[in-house]
N, C-alpha and C positions, 0 to 999 in steps of 0.2 A: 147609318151603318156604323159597325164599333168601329171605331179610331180614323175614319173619314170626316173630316172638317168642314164645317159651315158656311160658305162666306158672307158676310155683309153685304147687304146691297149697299154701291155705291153712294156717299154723300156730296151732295152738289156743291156744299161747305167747303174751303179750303181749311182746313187748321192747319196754323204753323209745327210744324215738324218739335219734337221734343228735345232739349239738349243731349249729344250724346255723351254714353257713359265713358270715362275713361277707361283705355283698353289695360290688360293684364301688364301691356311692356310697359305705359307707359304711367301707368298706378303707382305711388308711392313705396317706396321700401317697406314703410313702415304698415301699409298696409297688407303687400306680399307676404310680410312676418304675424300678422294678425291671423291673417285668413289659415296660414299654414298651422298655426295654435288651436286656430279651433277644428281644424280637420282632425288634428292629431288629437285634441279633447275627446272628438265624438267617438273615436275609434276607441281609445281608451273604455270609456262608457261604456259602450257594445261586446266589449271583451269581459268587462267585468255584468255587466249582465248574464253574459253565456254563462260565466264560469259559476254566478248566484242561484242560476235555475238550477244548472247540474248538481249542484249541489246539498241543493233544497231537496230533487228528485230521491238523491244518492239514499235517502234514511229509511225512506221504505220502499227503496227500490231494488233492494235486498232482497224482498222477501216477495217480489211480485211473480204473480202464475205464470210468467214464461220460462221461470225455473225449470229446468230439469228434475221431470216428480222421481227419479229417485234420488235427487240431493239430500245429504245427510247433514247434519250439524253437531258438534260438539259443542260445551260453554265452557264458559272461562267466569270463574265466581269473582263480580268485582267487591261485592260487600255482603258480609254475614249481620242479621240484625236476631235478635231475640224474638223466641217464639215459645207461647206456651206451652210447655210439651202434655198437657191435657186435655190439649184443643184435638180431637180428631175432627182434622179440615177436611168438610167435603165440598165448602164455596168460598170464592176469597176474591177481593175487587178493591183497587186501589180508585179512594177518593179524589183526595187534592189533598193537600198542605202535608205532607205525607199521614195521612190518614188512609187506616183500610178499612171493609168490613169484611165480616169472616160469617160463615155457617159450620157448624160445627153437629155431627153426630152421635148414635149410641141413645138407644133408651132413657130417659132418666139423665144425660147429659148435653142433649141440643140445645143448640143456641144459635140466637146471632147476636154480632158483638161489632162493635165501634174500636179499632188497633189503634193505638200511635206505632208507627214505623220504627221507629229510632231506637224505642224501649220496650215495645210488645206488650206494653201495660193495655190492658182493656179499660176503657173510657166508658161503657156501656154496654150493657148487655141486658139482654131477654131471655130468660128462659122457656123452653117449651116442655109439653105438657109432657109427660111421661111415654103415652103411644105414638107419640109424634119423632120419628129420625128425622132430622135436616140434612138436607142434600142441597144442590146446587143453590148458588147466590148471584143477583144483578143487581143494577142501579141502572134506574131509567127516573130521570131527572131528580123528584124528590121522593119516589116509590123504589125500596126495596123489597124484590120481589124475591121471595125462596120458594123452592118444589121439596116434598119431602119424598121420603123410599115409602116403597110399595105400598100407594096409595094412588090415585091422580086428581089431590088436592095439593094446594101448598097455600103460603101465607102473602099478603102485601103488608109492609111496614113505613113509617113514617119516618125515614133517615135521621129526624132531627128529633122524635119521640118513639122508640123501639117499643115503649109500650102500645102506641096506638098503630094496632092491626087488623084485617081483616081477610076471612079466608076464601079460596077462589077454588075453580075447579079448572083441570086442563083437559085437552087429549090425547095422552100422552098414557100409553098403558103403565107406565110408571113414573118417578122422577127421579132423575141421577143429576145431571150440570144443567148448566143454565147460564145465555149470556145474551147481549144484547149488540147491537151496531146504532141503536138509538132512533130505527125503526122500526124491528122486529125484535122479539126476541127466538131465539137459539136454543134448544132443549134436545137433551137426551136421555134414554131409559135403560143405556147398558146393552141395547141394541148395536147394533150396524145402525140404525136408524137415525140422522140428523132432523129434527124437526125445527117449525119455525112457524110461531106460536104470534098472532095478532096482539099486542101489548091492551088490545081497548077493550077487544071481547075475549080475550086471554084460551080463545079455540087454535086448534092448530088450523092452519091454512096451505103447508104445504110438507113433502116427507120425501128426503132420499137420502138413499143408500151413499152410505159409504164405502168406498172402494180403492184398491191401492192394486195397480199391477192384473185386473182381473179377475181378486176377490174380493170379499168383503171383511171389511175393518171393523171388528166388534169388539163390545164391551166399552164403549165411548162412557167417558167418566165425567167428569170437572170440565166444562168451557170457557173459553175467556175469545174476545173476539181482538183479533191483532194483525193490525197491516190491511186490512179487509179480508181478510181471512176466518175464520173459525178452529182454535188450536184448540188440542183434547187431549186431557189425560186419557191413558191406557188403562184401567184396569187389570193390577197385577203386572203393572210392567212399569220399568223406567223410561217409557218411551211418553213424548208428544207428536201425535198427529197436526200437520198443517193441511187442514183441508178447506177446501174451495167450497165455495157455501153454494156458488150459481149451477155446479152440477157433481157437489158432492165426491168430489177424485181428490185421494195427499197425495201434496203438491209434495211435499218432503217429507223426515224427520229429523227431531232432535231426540239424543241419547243424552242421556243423565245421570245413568250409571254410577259415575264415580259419587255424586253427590248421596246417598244413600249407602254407597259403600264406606264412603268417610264416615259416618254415624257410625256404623255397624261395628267401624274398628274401637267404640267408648262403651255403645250403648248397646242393649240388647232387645228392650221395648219401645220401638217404632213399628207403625207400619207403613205401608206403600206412599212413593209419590201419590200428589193430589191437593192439589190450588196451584192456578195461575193468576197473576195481576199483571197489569199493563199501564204505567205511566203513561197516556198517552202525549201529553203535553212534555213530558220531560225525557218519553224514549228510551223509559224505563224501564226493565220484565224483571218479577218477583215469582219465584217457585218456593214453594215447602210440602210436609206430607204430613198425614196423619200421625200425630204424636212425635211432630219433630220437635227438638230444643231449636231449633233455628230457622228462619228463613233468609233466602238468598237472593241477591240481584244476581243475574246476569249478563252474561253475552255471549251473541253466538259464534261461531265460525265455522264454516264451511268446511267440512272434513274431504281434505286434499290428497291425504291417504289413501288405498286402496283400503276395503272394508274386510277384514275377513270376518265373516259372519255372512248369514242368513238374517236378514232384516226380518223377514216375515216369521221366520222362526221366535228372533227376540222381540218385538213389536206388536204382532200379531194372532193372542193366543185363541182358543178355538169359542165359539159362541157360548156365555156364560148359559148355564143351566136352571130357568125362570122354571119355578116352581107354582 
């Protein structure tokens, strides 16, 4: 039975008895000072452990689904880098060594393109065929895979040869973003609709709606998958959706706003927010938009203010009109 003891059958044996230990009083100083060093070590240890994990937790514990889904965010721009202002961005994914790639739209002007970070020089690029818009972009190992508009084909590319590609078909009555968690992929058509698309047979496999508060969140743009989450441009909006991929509800927003009104105050040809990238090894987020001169790191913060606004009014506009 649990914690009920055995006992030995008797041995007929005498064994002599073992020396005993010395007791606590009468144990040397020098060992009473020993023993008190390493209690106070382990404890030490145990303290910095707690404080290791908490802290490990702390980075993307920020942004976990017990939030409060109407939590809002504002950012704080830590770095501005150069950005083509010819690129209309409708995919964008950060590599490693600060390298991105980008999908870029517009007739006669699609592409995907290999970034340096630091200087916005394009290191390589492909271009596509004239009927071809590009929309969303991912990285799933050494396959970049893009979706294009109003088709439901898109392209696989060879990250390390953007020449060598091959085209694929979805289920996806259109394609808008596109992203990965590195065992699905992530796809949207401008819908409400979150789709999540088998990387091998490249079929959708599963579909739900988006939802914030009871209705539904349409016009889902650009994806990038952050925190285990699924974030989404808006469509005509400054807003990103943080939505829950396991049943489809934002979890929050971040507002943007100021970043596009800053432009506005130089420039006059941009258009909308649209690419997200995610450092994920450095805990990094990069935003830019269609014919920005600039892309931005940020950060976010938790808008501690009272909101005046209608979120759903600025966030939220009415289901694009598919033709």
């Amino acid at each position: 039975m649990p914690g009920a003891r055995m006992r030995k059958k008797s041995n007929s044996r005498r064994i002599n008895p073992l020396p005993q230990q010395p007791s606590m009083a009468s144990a040397s100083p020098f060992l009473l000072h020993y023993r008190k060093i390493s209690v106070l070590v382990f404890l030490i240890l145990v303290v910095c452990l707690i404080v290791f994990l908490n802290t490990s937790s702390t980075k993307e514990g920020v942004f976990q689904s017990d939030m409060p889904s109407n939590q809002l965010y504002t950012v704080e721009v830590i770095n501005e880098f150069p950005h083509d202002p010819g690129a209309f961005t409708q995919g964008l994914l950060y590599a490693e060594n600060d390298t991105l790639f980008e999908s870029t739209g517009m007739n006669g002007a699609s592409s995907v393109r290999k970034v340096t970070l630091q200087t916005g020089e394009v290191e390589a690029i492909q271009k596509m065929q004239y009927s071809d818009f590009g929309e969303g972009l991912t990285l799933l190992g050494d396959r970049l895979i893009q979706v294009t508009w109003r088709q439901s084909t898109g392209y696989i590319y060879d990250r390390h040869n953007l020449s060598k590609f091959e085209k694929f078909s979805h289920g996806m009555p259109d394609g808008w973003g596109l992203a990965t968690d590195g065992k699905v992929l992530f796809g949207s058509d401008g819908s409400s609709t979150l789709y999540q698309i088998d990387p091998q047979t490249m079929k959708v496999v599963k579909k739900q709606i988006v939802n914030y508060q009871g209705d539904e969140v349409h016009r889902l743009n650009e994806l990038e998958y952050v925190y285990d989450e699924v974030w989404a441009n808006i469509w005509m909006t400054d807003c990103i959706a943080r939505i829950s991929h396991k049943d489809g509800s934002v979890l929050g927003w971040i507002l943007l706003h100021n970043l596009r009104e800053g432009l506005l105050h130089n420039l006059k040809q941009i258009d909308v927010l649209n690419g997200i990238a995610w450092d994920r090894d450095g805990d990094r987020l990069f935003v830019t938009g269609k014919w920005w001169p600039k892309l931005y790191e940020i950060k976010l913060h938790p808008l501690k203010t009272p909101f005046n606004g209608d979120i759903k009014q600025i966030c939220m506009p009415p289901a694009f009109p598919f033709s």
